[in-house]
Structures are given as structure tokens and as C-alpha cells.
Backbone as numpy.savetxt, mean C-alpha at the origin, in Angstrom:
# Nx Ny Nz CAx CAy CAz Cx Cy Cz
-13.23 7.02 -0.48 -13.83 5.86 0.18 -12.86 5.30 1.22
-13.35 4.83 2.01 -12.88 4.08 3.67 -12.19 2.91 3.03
-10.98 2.46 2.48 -11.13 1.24 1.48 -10.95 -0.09 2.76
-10.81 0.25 3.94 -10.38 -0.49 5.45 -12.17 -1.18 5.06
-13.44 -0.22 5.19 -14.55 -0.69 5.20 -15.23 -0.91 3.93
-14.30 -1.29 3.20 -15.46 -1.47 1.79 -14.52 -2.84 1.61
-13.31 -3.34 2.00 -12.78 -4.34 2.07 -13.79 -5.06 3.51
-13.90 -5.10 4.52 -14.85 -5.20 5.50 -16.25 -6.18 4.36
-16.81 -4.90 4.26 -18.62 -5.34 3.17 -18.46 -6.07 2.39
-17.13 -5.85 1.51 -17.11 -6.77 -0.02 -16.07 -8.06 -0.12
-15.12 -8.09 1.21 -14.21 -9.05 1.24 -14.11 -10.46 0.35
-15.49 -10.84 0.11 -15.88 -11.96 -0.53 -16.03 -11.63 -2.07
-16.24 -10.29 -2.60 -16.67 -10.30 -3.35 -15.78 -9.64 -4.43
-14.81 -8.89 -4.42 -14.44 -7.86 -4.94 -12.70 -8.21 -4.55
-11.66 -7.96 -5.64 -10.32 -7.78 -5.34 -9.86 -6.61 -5.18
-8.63 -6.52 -4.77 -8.41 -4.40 -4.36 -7.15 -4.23 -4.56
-7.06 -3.54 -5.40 -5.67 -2.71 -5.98 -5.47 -1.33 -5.93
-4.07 -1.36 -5.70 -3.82 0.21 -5.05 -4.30 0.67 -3.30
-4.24 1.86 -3.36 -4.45 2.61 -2.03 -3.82 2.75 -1.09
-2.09 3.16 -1.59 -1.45 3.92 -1.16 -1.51 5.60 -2.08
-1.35 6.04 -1.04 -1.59 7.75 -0.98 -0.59 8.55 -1.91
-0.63 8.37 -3.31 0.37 9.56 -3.76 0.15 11.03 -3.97
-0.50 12.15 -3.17 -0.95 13.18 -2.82 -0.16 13.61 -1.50
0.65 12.67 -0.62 0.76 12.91 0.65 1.84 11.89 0.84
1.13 10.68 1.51 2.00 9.56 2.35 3.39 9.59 1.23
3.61 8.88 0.01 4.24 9.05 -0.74 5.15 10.41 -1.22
4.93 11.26 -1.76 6.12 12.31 -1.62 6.52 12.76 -0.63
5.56 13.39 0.97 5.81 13.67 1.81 6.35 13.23 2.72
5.72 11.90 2.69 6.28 10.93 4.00 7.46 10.55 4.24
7.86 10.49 5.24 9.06 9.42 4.90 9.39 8.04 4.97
10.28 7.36 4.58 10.46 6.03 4.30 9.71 5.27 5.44
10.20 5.40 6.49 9.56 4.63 7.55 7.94 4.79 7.52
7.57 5.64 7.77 5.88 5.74 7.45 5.31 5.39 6.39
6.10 5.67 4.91 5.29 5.10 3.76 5.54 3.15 4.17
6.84 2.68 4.39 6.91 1.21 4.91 5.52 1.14 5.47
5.51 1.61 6.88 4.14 1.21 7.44 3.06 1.21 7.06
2.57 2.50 6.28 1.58 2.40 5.45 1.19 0.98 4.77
2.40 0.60 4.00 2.48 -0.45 2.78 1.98 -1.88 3.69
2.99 -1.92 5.06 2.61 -3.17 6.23 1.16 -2.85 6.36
0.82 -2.22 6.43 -0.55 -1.71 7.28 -1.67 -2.40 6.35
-1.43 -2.33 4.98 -2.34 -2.33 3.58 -2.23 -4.00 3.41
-1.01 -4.27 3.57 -0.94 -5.80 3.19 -1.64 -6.84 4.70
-0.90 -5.89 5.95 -2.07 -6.81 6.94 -3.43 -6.90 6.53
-3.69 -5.60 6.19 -5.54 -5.53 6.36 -6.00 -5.65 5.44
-6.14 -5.20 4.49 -6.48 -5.47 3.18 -6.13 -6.31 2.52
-4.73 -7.03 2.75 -4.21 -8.13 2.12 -4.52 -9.59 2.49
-4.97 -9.56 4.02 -5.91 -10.52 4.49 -6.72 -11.66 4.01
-6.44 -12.52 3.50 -7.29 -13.48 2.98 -6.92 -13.10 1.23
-5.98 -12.65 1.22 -5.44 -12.47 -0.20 -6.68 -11.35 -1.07
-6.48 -11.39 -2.28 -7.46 -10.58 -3.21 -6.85 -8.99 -2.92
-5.76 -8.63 -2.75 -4.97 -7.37 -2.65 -3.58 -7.34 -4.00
-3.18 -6.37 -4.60 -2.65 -5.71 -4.52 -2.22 -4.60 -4.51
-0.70 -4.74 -3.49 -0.25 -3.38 -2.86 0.33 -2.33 -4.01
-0.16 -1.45 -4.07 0.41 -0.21 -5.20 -0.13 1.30 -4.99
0.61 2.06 -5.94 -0.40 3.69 -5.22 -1.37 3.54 -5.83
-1.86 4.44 -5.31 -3.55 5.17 -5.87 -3.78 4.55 -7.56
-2.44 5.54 -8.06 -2.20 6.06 -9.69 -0.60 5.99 -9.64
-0.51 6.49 -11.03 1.12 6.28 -11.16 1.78 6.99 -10.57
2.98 6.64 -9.68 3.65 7.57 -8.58 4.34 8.97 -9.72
4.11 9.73 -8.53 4.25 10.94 -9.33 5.88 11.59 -9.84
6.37 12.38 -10.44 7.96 12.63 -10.14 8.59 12.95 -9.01
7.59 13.75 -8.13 8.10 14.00 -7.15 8.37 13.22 -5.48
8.01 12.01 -5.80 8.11 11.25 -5.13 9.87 10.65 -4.82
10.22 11.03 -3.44 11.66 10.38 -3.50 11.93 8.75 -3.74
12.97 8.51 -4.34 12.95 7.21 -4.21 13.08 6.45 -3.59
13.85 7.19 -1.81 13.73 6.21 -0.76 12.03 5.83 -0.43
11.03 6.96 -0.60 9.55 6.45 -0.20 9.27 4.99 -1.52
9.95 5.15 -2.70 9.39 3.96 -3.49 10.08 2.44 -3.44
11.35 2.91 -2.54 11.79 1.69 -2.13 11.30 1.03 -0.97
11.17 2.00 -0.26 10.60 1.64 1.20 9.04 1.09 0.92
8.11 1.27 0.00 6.62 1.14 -0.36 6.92 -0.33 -0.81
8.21 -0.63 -1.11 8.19 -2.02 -1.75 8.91 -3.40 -1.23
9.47 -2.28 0.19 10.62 -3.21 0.87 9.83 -4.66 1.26
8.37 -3.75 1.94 7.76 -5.32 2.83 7.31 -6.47 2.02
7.22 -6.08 0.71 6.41 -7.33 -0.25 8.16 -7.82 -0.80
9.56 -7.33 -1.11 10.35 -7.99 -1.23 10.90 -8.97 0.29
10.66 -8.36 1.34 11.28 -8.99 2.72 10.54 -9.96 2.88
9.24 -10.44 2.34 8.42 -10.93 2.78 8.60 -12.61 2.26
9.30 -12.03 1.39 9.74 -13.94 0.08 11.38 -13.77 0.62
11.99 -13.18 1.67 13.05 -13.46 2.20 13.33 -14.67 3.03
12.16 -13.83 4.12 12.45 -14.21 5.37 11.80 -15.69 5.44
């Protein structure tokens, strides 16, 4: 599912957890792109609150830990700054 457009239809109605990519963005990616990903999820989806940011499912082993630090940097920087 499009979760960009089912957040769109249901914004009012429905809260949303997860939907970061652990198949791909997550093991493969690297830090900087999974970050963006995570920015990307909390702009848009996080929008008017009723989000949280997390993977799909439980991150897998093979996931490096710079992608699980970096997936978590923007929600710690965020009660920094």
C-alpha cells in the first residue's frame, strides 16, 4: 500500500505505525538515505501527529547499525534542537 495516500484518505481517521523499509532502505541503504527516509516519514506522515516512526517489522540482523542509528537520529535531534 501507498501509505503517503492512505495517510492522504484516512488522515482523520486512522493512526500509522511503522513504514520504514526493512527489505531494502534499511540493510542496504546507507545512513544518510535511511536518515532521509525517517525525515521524509515524520514530515509527511507525521503531519498533524497520529505517526509513529519505526520499520515495517522487527529490524532484521542484518541491518548495520549505523542505518539504526541514523533511522533514529531525526526523532532524537528533534527534542535537541
Amino acid at each position: 500500500m501507498d501509505v503517503f495516500k492512505v495517510k492522504r484518505t484516512y488522515r482523520k481517521k486512522l493512526a500509522f505505525y511503522g513504514g520504514v523499509n526493512i527489505q531494502r532502505a534499511l540493510p542496504f541503504g546507507t545512513p544518510g538515505e535511511v536518515r532521509g527516509i525517517a525525515r521524509k516519514m515524520i514530515r509527511e506522515i507525521g503531519r498533524g501527529g497520529r505517526y509513529i516512526l519505526s520499520p515495517a517489522h522487527a529490524i532484521p540482523g542484518d541491518v548495520p547499525l549505523e542505518n539504526i542509528l541514523a533511522l533514529l537520529e531525526p526523532i532524537v535531534f528533534q527534542y535537541l534542537e
